[in-house]
N, C-alpha and C positions, 0 to 999 in steps of 0.2 A: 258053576263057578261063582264065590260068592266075590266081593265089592272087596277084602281084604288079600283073596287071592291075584284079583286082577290087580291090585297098587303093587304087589308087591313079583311079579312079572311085567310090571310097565317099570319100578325103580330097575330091579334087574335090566330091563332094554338096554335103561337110560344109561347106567354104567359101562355097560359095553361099549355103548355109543358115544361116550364123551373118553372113554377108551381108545377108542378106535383114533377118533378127531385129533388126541392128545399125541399118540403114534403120529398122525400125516401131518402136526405140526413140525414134530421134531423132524419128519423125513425134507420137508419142504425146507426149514433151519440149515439141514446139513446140503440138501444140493444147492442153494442160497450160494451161502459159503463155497460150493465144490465151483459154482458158475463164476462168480466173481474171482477166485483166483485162476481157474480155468482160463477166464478173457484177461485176468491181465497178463497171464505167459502169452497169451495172443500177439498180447499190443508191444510184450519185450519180443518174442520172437520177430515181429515185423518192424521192430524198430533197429534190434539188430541186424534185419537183414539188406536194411536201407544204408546203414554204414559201414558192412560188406561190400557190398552195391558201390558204394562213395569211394571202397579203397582199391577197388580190383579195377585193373588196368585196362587200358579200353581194347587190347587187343585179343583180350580172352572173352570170348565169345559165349553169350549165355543163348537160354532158351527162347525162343521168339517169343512165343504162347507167356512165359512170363515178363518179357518184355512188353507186351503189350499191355498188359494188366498192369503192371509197375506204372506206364505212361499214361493209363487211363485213370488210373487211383490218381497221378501227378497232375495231369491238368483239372481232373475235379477238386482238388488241394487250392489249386491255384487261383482256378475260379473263385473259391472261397475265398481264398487270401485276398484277393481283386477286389470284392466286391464283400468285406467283413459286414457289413450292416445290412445286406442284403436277406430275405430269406425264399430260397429256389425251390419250386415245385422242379422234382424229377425230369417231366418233360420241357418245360423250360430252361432249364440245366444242360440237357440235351441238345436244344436249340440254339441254347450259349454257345454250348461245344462244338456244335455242328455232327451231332452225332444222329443215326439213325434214331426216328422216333416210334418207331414198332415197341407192340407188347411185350414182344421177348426182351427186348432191348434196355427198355425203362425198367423190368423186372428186377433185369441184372444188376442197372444200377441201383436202384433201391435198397436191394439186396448191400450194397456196398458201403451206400451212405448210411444205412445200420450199421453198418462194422464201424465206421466211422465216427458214428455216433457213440458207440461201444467206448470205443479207444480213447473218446473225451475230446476230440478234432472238432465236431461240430455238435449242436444241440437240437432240438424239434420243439421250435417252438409253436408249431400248429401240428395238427393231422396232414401227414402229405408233405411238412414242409420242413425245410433243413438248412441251417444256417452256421456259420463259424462260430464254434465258441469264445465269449471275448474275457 
């Protein structure tokens, strides 16, 4: 193989490969896009569902299972609200609340204050750590 045949099987790679690259940009572009309005039906559907929540009478009876999530989303809200200048590591959070400080437990919440971080409620202004947005 001579010096001319190799340049021009290494330009051929090259084009494939900045091909390829040019593909997984637009693919990453479009779910970008797909994710961002994805989470904001999120944050309408849970906002609608809070002023459902607000109008429905207290003698119709909902699910425990999402009552209790509603209440735990509510006092971590609140906490926040409480204490706007603060910023809570998880387990401390926890400790606020008086909530179980197990792995699973702190997971969950984690898991939540992302969403709510998501939805624009609060911000991360450290690794670990979550605070109200002001």
């Amino acid at each position: 193989m001579n010096v001319s045949e190799l340049l021009r099987r290494l330009q051929t790679e090259h084009d494939e490969t900045a091909a390829r690259a040019d593909n997984l940009r637009e693919q990453i572009e479009r779910l970008t896009t797909a994710l961002v309005e994805t989470e904001a039906r999120l944050a309408e559907i849970a906002t609608t569902r809070k002023v459902i929540d607000g109008l429905t009478p207290p003698d119709q009876a909902t699910d425990p299972a999402e009552t209790a999530t509603a209440t735990v989303y509510q006092r971590i809200v609140t906490a926040f609200n409480e204490h706007p200048g603060k910023a809570f590591r998880v387990r401390d959070l926890h400790e606020h609340l008086g909530l179980p400080t197990d792995e699973p437990s702190i997971n969950v919440t984690r898991s939540r204050l992302g969403r709510l971080v998501r939805q624009g409620l609060l911000t991360q202004p450290g690794r670990g750590r979550y605070q109200k947005r002001t």
